[in-house]
Steps between C-alpha positions, in 0.01 A plus 500: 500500500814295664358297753103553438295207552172426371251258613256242343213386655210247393148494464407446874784774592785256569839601457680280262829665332720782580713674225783750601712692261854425587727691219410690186741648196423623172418115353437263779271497853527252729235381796470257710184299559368340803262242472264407772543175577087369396547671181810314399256190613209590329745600157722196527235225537506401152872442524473218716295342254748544244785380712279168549454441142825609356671186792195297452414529856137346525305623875412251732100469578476812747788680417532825268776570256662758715574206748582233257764713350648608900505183551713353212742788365780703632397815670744706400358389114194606572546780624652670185170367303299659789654814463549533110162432433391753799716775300359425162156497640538853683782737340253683289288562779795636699584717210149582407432651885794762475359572168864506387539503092746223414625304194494118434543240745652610853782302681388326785744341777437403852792466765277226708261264343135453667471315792104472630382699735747801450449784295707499127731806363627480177647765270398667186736679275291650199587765244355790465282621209747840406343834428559678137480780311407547145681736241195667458101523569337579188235351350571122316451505134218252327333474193150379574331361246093476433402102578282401197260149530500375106253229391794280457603556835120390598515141278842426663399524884151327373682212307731449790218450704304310289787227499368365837174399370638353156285165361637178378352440135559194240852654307409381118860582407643210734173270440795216332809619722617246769524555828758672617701580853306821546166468295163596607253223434172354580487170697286213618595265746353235708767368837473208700645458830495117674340432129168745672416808290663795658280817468744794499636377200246390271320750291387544153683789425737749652737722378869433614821692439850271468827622700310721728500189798151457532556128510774274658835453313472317223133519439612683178719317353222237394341777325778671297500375105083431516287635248154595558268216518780258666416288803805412751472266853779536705545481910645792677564575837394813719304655771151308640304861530179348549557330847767742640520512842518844622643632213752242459474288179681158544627407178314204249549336181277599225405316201338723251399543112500822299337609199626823327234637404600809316777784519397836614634848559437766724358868346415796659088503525277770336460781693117562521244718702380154626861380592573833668234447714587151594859586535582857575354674859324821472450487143211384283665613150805516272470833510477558855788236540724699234407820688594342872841354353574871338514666825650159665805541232513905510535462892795233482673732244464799756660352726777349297543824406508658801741232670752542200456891535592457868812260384600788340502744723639275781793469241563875400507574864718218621776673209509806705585314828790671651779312645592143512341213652738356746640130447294419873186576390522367129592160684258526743185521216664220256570286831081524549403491113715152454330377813124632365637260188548194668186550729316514162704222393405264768161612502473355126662186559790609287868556568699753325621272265167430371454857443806575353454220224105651484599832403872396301719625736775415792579623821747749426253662242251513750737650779572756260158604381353478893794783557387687214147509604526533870742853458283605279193442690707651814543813280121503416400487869771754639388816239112390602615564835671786442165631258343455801669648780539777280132552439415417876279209402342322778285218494169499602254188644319536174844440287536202716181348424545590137863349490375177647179491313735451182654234705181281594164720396252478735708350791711820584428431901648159470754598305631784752427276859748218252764785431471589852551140640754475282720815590508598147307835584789752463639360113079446399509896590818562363362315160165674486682848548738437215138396219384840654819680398488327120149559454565881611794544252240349213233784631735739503693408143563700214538434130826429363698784355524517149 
């Protein structure tokens, strides 16, 4: 309603934001927020921080970063980082407490920056989630099939696992090769640092894999072209991990000798009652083990099954979507699912040119295939709305849990308090409703028509 406002309060029953509906129309809603002036405090204190690092501003003894950075920078300057960073810390839970359905990212302005003391309004302009029909109800159509467990299926999932336990044994068919940038050989070598022995690195034997970095750079370039049987003395340089000092290894030159002492590959060990036992919890046989991965492999397929099932139907629905989806709200979703990309991006330690040369594409190949998906996943979501608004679906506190125990099993109550903190409660809902919808429309299914 025009001109409702809705409170927020804290823990200890504070009042700390005000949200009033100003204007609505068929696409966009507009509020304005009102911060209290301790929460834009307590939300903004990292800011300062940042402000002090990013003009490498250092505190004086006694004085906090909020005081530095007063102190030495405009204002006016940091006023604008004030109140940016109090918007992007609080629009969804000004969104989240009218329980408003919206799209993407909202527009956020402010008329006055923050100034201490006083409260902070700034505006949100968001657009709405629309409402659809669907050309018709009726039931999706799905072939199910029967999910069969073979015996191959079994030594696949076995000799997958298996791989993580392989052994290193003497490779007869490379017993003349040389050495070569990526063999697997047996060593000995005795080091020397200051001309005393140096313990880490002297050994009889010990199996050691070229081009995998295990030693400094150029440690395997002395070894590359030896045979089995040849000695080499050579000094190196690299990390002194026996007297690190608190985990900091100051570096040291190394003189060392190494004997090859044979070449070796890695096979996948016997599977055995005995090495079941050793290796595999809650099982004491091959048998048992075989039986345990059966319904281990005939679970995963279920649910493959059941998730491409629900593809399915998400699709056959999202074809009967009536009307179009308006330019505003198509914007609105791509705007947040390029954003979601570079937050992944950054998160990674890769830019978007490392992915594009990663997966052999550009950035106009990419635009277009983010478009692609994100109205199609708009269509998806719309007809699961529609399915159920149709049905009158409502969620319960047990769908909840459920929803969020696929999320993080067995932390569902820290899950929800972080959704709540978060003001991410109205889309989590709007999410769970929509995998109660598809699994409904895989219930209620039929066979295709012949």
């Amino acid at each position: 309603m025009i001109g409702e406002e809705s409170k927020g309060w804290n823990r200890k029953g504070r009042l700390i934001m005000k949200v009033r509906e100003l204007t609505k129309s068929l696409e966009h809603i507009v509020y304005e927020v009102t911060l209290e002036p301790s929460e834009v405090e307590k939300r903004t204190e990292r800011a300062y921080m940042a402000l002090a690092m990013r003009f490498d501003l250092k505190p004086e003894t006694g004085k906090s970063s909020r005081e530095t950075v007063e102190e030495h920078l405009d204002p006016v300057q940091i006023g604008q980082y004030v109140s940016s960073t109090a918007i992007d810390q609080t629009w969804q839970l000004a969104v989240d407490q009218t329980k408003a359905h919206i799209i993407g990212i909202p527009e956020c302005t402010y008329d006055e920056a923050y100034e201490r003391g006083k409260e902070f309004r700034y505006i949100i302009d968001a657009v709405r989630r629309p409402v659809f029909e669907l050309s018709s109800y009726k039931p999706v159509q799905l072939h199910k099939s029967d999910v069969e467990v073979t015996e191959a299926d079994i030594d696949d999932f076995i000799a997958r696992e298996t791989k993580r336990f392989m052994v290193s044994v003497p490779d007869p068919d490379a017993a003349d090769a040389r050495v070569a940038a990526d063999s697997f050989v047996s060593i000995a070598m005795e080091t020397k640092k200051n001309d005393e022995a140096y313990a880490p690195l002297t050994f009889d034997e010990r199996d050691y894999e070229l081009g995998v970095g295990d030693m400094p750079d150029g440690f395997d370039e002395h070894l590359v072209g030896l045979k089995c049987g040849d000695v080499v003395s050579f000094e190196f340089e690299g990390p002194d991990l026996a007297n690190a000092n608190k985990g900091i290894a100051m570096p040291a030159t190394f003189s060392t000798t190494v004997t090859i002492k044979g070449m070796l590959k890695r096979v996948l060990p016997k599977v055995t009652d005995e090495w079941v036992r050793e290796h595999v919890k809650n099982a004491t046989s091959v048998e048992q083990m075989r039986k345990r991965v059966h319904d281990e492999v005939m679970k995963s397929k279920r649910e493959e099954d059941e998730q491409f099932c629900r593809y399915l139907a998400a699709v056959q629905v999202g074809d009967r979507l009536e009307g179009e989806i308006s330019d505003a709200v198509f914007e609105a979703a791509y705007g947040l699912a390029a954003s979601q990309f570079q937050t992944a991006m950054r998160n990674q330690g890769m830019t978007a040119q490392d992915y594009y040369k990663k997966h052999d594409t550009n950035a106009q190949e990419f635009a277009a295939d983010l478009m692609m998906q994100t109205r199609s996943q708009l269509k998806q979501q719309f007809a699961l709305d529609a399915v159920a608004a149709h049905e009158h679906m409502e969620l319960s506190d047990e769908d909840m849990r459920e929803y969020y125990a696929l999320i993080e099993p067995g932390k569902e109550d820290e899950l929800a308090k972080r959704v709540a903190e978060a003001g991410q409660v109205t889309q989590t809902r709007e999410a769970a409703l929509r995998m109660k919808a598809n699994a409904w429309l895989v219930e209620t299914s039929v066979e295709p028509e012949d």
